[in-house]
C-alpha positions as CSV (number, residue, x, y, z in Angstrom):
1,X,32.5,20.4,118.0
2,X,32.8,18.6,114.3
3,X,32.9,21.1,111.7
4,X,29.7,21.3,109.1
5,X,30.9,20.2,105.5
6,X,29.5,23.1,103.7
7,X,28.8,22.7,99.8
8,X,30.0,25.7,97.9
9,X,28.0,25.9,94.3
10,X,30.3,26.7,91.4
11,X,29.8,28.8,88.5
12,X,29.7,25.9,85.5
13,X,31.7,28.4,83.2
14,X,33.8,28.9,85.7
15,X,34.3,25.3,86.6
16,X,34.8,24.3,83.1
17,X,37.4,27.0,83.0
18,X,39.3,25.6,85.9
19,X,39.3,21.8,84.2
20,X,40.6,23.3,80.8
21,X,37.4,22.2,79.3
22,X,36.9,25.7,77.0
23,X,40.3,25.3,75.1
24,X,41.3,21.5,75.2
25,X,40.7,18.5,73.4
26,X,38.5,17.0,75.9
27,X,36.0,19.8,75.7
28,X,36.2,19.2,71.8
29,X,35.0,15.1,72.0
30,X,32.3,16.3,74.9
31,X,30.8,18.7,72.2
32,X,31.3,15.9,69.8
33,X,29.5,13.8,71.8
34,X,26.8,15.7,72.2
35,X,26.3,16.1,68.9
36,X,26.4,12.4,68.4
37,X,23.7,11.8,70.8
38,X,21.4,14.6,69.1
39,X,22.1,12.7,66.1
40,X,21.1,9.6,66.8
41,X,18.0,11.0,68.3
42,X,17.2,12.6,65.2
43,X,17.8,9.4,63.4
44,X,15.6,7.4,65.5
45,X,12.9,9.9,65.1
46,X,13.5,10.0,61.6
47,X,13.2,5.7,61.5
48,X,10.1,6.2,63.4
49,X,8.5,8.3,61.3
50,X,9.8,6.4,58.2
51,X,7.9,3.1,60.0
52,X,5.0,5.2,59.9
53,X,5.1,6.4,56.9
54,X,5.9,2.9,54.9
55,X,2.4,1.4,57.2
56,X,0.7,4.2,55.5
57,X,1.9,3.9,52.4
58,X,1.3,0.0,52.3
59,X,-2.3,0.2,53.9
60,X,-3.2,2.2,50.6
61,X,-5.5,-0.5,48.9
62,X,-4.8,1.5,46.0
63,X,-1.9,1.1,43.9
64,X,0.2,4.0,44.5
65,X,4.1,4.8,42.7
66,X,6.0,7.6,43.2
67,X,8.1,8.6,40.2
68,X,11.6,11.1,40.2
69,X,11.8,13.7,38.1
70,X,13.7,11.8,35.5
71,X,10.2,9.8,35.2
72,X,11.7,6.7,36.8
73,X,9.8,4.6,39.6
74,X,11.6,5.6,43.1
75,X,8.6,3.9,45.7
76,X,5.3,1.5,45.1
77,X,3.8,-0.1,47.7
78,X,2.4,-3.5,47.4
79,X,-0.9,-3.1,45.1
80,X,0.8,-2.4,42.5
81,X,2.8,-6.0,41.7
82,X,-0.9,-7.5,41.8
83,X,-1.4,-5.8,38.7
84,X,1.5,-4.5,37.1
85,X,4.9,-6.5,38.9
86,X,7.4,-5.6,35.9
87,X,6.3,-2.3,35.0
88,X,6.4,-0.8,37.8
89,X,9.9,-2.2,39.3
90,X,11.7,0.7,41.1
91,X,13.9,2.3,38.3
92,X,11.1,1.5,35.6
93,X,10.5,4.5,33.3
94,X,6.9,5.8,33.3
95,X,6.7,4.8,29.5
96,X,6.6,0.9,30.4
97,X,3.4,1.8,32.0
98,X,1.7,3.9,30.5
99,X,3.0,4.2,26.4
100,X,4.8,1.2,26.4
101,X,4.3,0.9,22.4
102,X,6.5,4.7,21.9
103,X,10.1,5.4,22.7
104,X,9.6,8.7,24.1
105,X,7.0,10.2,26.8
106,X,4.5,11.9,24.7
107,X,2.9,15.3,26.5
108,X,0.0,13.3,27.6
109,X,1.3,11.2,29.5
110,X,0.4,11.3,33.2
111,X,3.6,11.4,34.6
112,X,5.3,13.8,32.6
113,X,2.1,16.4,32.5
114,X,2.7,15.9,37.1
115,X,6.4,17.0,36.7
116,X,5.3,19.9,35.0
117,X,3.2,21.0,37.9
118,X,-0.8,19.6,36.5
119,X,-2.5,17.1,38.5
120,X,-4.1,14.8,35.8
121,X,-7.2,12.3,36.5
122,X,-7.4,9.7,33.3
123,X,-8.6,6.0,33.0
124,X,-6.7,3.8,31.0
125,X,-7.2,0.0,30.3
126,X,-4.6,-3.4,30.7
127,X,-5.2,-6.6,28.9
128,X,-1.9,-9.1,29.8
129,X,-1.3,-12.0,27.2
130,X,-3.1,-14.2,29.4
131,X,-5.9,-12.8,31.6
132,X,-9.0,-10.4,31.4
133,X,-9.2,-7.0,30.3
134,X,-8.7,-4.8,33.5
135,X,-9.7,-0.6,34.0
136,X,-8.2,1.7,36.3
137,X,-8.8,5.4,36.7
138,X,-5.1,7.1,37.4
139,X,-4.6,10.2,39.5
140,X,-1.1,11.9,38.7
141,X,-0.1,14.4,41.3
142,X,3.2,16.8,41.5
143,X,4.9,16.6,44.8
144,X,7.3,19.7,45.0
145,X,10.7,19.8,46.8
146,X,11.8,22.1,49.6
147,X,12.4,24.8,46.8
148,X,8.8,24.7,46.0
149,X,9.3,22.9,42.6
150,X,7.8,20.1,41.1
151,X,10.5,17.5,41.5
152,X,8.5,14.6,41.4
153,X,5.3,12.5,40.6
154,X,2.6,10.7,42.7
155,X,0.6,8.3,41.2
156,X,-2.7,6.6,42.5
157,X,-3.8,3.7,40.4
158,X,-7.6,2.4,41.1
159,X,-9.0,-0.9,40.1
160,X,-12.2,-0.1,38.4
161,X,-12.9,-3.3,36.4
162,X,-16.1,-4.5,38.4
163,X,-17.6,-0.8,38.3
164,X,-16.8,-0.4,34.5
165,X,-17.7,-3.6,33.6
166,X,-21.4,-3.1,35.8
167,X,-21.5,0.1,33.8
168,X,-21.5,-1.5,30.4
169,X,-23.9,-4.4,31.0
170,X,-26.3,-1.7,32.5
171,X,-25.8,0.2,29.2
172,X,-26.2,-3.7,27.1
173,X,-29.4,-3.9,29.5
174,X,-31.1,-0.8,28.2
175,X,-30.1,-1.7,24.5
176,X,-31.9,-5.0,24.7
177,X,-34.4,-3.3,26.4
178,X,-34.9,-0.5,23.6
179,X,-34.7,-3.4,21.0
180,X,-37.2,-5.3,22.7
181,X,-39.4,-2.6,22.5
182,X,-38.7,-2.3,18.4
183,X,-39.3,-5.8,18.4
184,X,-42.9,-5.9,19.4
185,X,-43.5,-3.1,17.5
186,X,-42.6,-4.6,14.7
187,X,-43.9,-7.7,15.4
188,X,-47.6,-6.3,15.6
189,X,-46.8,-4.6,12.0
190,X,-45.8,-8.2,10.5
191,X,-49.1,-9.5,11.5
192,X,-51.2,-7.4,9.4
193,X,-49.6,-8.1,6.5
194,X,-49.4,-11.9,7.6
195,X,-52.9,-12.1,8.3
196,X,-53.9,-10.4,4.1
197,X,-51.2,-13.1,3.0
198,X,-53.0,-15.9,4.7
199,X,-56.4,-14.5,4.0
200,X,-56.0,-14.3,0.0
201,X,-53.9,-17.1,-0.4
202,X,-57.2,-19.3,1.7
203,X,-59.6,-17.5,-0.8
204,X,-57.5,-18.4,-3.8
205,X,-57.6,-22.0,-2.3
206,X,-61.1,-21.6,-2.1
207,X,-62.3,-20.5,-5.8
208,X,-59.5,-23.4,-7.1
209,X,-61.4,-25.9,-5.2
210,X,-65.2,-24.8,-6.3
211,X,-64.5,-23.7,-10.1
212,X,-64.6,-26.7,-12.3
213,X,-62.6,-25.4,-14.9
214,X,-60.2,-24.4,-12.7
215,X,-59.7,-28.1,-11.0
216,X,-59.5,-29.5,-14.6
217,X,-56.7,-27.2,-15.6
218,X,-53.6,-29.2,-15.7
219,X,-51.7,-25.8,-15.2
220,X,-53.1,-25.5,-11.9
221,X,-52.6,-29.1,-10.6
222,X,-49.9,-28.0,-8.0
223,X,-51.7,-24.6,-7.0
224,X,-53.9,-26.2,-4.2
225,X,-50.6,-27.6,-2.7
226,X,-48.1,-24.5,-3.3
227,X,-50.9,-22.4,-1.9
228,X,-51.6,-25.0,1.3
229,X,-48.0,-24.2,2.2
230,X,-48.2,-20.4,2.2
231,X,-51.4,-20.8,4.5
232,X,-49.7,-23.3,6.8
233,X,-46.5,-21.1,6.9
234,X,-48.2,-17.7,7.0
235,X,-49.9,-19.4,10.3
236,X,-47.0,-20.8,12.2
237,X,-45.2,-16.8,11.5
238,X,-48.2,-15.4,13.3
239,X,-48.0,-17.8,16.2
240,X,-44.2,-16.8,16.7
241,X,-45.3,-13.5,16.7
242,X,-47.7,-14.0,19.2
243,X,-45.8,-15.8,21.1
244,X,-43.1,-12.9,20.8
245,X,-45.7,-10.1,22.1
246,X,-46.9,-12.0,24.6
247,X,-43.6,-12.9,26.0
248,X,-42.9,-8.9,25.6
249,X,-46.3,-7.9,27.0
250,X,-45.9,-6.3,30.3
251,X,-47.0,-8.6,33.3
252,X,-49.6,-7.0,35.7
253,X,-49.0,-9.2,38.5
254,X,-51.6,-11.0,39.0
255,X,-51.8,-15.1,39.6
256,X,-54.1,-17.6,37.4
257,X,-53.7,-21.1,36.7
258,X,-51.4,-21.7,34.2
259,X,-50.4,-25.2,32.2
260,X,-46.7,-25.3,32.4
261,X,-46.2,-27.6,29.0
262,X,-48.7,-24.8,27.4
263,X,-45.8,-22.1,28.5
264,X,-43.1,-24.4,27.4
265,X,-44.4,-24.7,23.9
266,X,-44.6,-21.1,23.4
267,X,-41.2,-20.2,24.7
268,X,-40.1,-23.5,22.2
269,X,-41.8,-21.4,18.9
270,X,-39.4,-18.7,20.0
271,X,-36.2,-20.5,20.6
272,X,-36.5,-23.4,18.0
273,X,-34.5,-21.3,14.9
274,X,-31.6,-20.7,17.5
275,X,-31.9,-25.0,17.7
276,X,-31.4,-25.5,14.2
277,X,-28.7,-22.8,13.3
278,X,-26.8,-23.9,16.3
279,X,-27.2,-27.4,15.5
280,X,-28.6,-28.6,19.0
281,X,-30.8,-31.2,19.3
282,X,-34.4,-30.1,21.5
283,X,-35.5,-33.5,23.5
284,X,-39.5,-33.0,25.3
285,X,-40.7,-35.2,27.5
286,X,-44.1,-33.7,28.8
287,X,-46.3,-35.5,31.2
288,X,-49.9,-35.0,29.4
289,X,-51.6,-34.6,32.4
290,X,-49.3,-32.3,34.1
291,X,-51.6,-30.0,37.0
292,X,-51.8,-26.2,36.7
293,X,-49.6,-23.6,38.7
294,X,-50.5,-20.8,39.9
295,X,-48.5,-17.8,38.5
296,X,-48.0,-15.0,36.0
297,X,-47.8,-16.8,32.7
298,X,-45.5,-13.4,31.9
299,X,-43.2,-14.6,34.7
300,X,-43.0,-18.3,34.0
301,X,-42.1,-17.0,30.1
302,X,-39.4,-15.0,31.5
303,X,-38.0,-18.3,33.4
304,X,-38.4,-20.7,30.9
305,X,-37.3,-18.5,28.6
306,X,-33.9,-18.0,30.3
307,X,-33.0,-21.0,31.3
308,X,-33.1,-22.4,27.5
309,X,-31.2,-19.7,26.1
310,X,-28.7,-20.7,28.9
311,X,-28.9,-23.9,27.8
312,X,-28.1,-23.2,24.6
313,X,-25.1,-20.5,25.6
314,X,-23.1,-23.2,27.0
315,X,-22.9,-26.0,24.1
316,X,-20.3,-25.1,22.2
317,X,-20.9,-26.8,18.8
318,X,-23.6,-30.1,18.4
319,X,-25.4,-31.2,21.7
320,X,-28.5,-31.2,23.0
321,X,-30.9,-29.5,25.3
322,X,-33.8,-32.0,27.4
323,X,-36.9,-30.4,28.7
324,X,-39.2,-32.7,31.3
325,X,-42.0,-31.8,32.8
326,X,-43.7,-33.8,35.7
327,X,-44.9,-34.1,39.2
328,X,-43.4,-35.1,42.2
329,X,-44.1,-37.2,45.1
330,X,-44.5,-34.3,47.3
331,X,-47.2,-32.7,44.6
332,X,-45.0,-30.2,43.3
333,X,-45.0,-28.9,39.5
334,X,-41.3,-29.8,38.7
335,X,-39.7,-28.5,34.5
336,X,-35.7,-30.0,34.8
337,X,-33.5,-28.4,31.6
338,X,-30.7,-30.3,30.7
339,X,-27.8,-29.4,28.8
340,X,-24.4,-30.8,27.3
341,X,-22.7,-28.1,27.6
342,X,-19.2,-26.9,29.4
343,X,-20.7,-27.2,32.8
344,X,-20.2,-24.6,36.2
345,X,-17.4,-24.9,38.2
346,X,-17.6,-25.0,42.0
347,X,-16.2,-21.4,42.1
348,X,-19.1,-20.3,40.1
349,X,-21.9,-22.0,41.0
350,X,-22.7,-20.4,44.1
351,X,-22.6,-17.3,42.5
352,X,-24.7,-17.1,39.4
353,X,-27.9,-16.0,41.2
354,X,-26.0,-12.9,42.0
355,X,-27.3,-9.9,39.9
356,X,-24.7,-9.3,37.2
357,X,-22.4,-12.2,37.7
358,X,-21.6,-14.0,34.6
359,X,-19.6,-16.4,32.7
360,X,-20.0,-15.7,29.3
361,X,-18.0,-14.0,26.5
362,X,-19.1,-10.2,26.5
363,X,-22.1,-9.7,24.2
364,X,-23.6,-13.5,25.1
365,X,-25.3,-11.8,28.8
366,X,-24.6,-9.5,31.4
367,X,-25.5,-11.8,34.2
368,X,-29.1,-10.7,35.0
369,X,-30.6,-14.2,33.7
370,X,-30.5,-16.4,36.4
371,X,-31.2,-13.5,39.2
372,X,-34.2,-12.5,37.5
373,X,-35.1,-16.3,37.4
374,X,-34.4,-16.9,40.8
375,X,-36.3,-13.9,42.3
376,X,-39.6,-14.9,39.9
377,X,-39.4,-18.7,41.1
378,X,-39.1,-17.0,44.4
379,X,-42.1,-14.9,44.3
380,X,-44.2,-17.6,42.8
381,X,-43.4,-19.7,45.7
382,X,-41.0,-21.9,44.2
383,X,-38.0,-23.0,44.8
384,X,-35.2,-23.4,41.7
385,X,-31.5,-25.8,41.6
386,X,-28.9,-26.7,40.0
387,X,-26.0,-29.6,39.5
388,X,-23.2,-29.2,37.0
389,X,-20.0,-30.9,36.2
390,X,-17.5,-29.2,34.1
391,X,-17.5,-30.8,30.4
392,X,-20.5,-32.9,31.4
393,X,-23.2,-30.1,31.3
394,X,-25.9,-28.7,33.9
395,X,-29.5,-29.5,35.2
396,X,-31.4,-26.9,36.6
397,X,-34.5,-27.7,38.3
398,X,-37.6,-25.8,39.1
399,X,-40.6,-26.9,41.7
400,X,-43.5,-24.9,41.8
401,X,-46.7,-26.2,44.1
402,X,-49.4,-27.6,41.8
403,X,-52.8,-25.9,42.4
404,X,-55.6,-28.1,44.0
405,X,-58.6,-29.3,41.6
């Protein structure tokens, strides 16, 4: 009968013992070897979670720099190049940043104020050589080291230019609005006196022209023409005037047939001084027997309005603006402004009916113009275009449906 092979189970100290593993060199290297491979797995964790950590870092859409305690940029991820690619290069001192005109970090500065353990939220603005003022609101955070002290910086940099810049034409927006306001007021004051300078100066006018010994007074030979002019003058004030409170007057809504060329030359009596300090030329071509619309002639003031003090925005120097009025095969009520001014690019022009878009210098609009504009012409059932070269000027047309005698 064979004889079972019987497996005897060893002690591993024991066997270990028996191979010379616990006091040779080969039980030295198998410990070292050990070690290796628990190394390495650390290191791969370590890689793994650096991977992770650099995704998170770079998905930031912030800019974001982390700073040593010497005040030196040690990390930034890729925002920050967008905006600020030399000052920010790892081993750049804080000051390049953020007091680039003093030598030393002064105790405000964001940096400096997180190494000594503050967190510190400020806004600060960038204006390149060549480019746009930018804003960005800057929060400086201490990180601390496994000692629990503040060894080094965090810094979040956010882009708030668009959200500023909304902020200020808002705030331009409510200071038109207030001087508007004034502006009436103190238009409807101007008229009384107006109307008690045109008044005498017709009854003075009136007494020359009756009293014989008046007319044959060689003194007075140039009164009937000196006061003429002060009539004539005190008159065309009060219609600017009017035309200024009714452009001001609040609109109630509500449609009536309205002349378009009778609009026009209201809005004219308002913009024509701008004309002749800017030195641009007004061309009219009305058709005389252009039909109603139907509209708010507070509205169509507002649009007409606009659209000529674009006009006149975008000449730079002499030109000339052309308003036409006339009717269209398909029976619409068209008004075409015409410009030769600096023109839209194609970037732009798709965008200026958006609310607060602009192209102007600040202090010339805060982009509300042509939205306003395009959301009356709307209502009104109209329809409003443009065309523009650059250097060559802009036409913007407006149809409106003429009303049916």
């Amino acid at each position: 009968m064979d004889k079972v092979a019987v497996r005897t189970k060893f002690d591993e100290s024991v066997l270990e013992r028996l191979l010379g593993l616990d006091n040779s060199k080969i039980g030295f290297y198998a410990e070292v070897k050990q070690k290796i491979h628990e190394l390495e797995a650390a290191n791969l964790g370590l890689r793994s979670k650096s991977s992770e950590f650099q995704a998170l870092f770079d998905s930031i859409s912030d800019g974001v720099i982390v700073y040593d305690s010497r005040g030196k940029v040690q990390h930034r991820n890729h925002v920050c190049p967008q905006y600020f690619s030399q000052e920010t290069l790892p081993g750049s001192l804080c000051g390049e940043l953020f007091h680039p005109e003093e030598e030393s970090a002064p105790l405000d500065c964001p940096v400096e104020r997180a190494l000594r353990g503050e967190r510190v939220e400020i806004s600060i603005a960038s204006q390149p050589s060549s480019g746009k003022i930018r804003y960005f609101d800057v929060t400086a955070t201490p990180i601390e080291d496994s000692n629990g002290e503040q060894s080094r910086a965090l810094v979040f940099m956010r882009d708030v230019t668009e959200k500023r810049l909304h902020e200020l034409q808002l705030m331009q927006a409510e200071k038109l609005s207030s001087i508007g306001i004034l502006a009436a007021g103190v238009a409807h004051e101007i008229n009384n006196p107006l109307s008690s300078v045109a008044g005498y100066a017709e009854a003075l006018l009136r007494r020359i022209s009756k009293e014989q010994a008046l007319i044959e007074d060689p003194r007075f030979d140039v009164f009937p023409k000196y006061l003429q002019v002060i009539i004539q003058e005190s008159y065309r004030c009060k219609r600017i005037i009017d035309c200024l409170l009714s452009f001001s007057r609040k609109s109630d809504g509500s449609a009536s047939n309205i002349n378009l060329n009778d609009v026009l030359n209201e809005v004219l009596e308002l913009v024509r001084f701008k004309s002749r300090y800017d030195k641009i030329e007004i061309r009219t071509d009305f058709q005389s027997d252009l039909p109603d619309v139907s509209g708010d002639s507070a509205g169509l003031r507002q649009v007409c309005m606009n659209l000529l003090i674009n006009a006149h925005q975008a000449i730079r120097g002499a030109g000339f603006v052309a308003i036409t009025t006339r009717v269209t095969p398909e029976s619409m009520v068209a008004l075409e402004i015409r410009d030769s001014g600096c023109g839209i690019s194609k970037d732009a022009i798709e965008q200026i009916w958006d609310p607060f878009f602009t192209t102007k210098n600040v202090g010339q609009g805060i982009g509300l113009g042509l939205a306003v504009t395009y959301n009356i012409v709307k209502r009104l059932g109209g329809e409003i275009s443009v065309e523009s070269q650059i250097d060559k000027g802009s036409k913007f047309t407006v149809r409106m449906p003429a009303c049916q005698k």
